[in-house]
Every structure is written in structure tokens, then in C-alpha cells.
C-alpha positions as CSV (number, residue, x, y, z in Angstrom):
1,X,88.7,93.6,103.9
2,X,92.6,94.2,104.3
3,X,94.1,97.3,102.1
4,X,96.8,96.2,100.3
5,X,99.9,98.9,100.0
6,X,102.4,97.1,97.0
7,X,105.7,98.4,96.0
8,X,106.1,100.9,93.1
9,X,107.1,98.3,90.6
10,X,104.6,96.0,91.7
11,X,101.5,98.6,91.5
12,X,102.9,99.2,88.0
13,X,102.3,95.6,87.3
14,X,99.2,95.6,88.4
15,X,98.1,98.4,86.1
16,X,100.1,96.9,83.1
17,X,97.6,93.9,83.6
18,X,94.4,96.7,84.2
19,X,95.4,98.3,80.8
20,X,95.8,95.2,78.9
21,X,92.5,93.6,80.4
22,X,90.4,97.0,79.4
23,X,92.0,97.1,76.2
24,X,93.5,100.3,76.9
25,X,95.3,102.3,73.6
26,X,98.9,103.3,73.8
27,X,98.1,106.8,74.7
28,X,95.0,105.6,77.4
29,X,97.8,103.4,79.3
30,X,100.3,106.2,78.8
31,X,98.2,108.6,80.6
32,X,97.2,105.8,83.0
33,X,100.3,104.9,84.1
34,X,101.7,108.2,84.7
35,X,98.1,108.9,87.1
36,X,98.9,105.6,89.0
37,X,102.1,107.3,89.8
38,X,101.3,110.6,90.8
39,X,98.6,108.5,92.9
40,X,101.1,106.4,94.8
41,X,103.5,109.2,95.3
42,X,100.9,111.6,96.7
43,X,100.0,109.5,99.8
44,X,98.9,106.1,101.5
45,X,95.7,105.2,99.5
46,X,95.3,101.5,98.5
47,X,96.4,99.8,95.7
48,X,92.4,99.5,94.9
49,X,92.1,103.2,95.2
50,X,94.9,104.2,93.2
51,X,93.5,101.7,89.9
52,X,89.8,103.4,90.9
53,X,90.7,107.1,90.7
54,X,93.3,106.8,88.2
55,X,90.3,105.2,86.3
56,X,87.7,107.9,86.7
57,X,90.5,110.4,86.0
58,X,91.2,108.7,82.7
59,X,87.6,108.9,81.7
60,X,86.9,112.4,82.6
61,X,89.7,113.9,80.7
């Protein structure tokens, strides 16, 4: 399976369609979004990855 690596804007589409799929409230897709962020700036994990742990960081906080 190929890793994909999308541009900013595109990885924040991606997790605008995550949010609104999960049913995520306003301050859940807040927080979200700024994780996916701080995900894709901090290094070369997947697209995949950066939805996954940006996930399990949103439920363990």
C-alpha cells in the first residue's frame, strides 16, 4: 500500500470530511484541526497517520 503525502490545504480537506463524518462538535474539530497541523508540520508521516494520531490524541485529552 502506497503512503500518500497531500498538500496542507488538501490534508485540511480531508479532516473537514473526517470531522463532519464522525459528527465531531465545534470545539472537537477545533482541536482536531489544529493536531492535524502540528502533525503535518512536525514531519513526513502519511496522510493516514496524521488523521489516526490526531484521533487518538483527540480522545485521550
Amino acid at each position: 500500500m502506497t503512503k500518500k503525502y497531500s498538500s496542507r490545504k488538501e490534508l485540511k480537506s480531508l479532516a473537514m470530511k473526517f470531522t463532519e463524518k464522525n459528527r465531531f462538535d465545534d470545539a472537537s474539530r477545533e482541536r482536531f484541526l489544529i493536531e492535524v497541523d502540528r502533525l503535518k508540520s512536525s514531519g513526513n508521516l502519511s496522510d493516514r497517520d496524521i488523521l489516526v494520531i490526531a484521533f487518538q490524541r483527540l480522545q485521550n485529552k
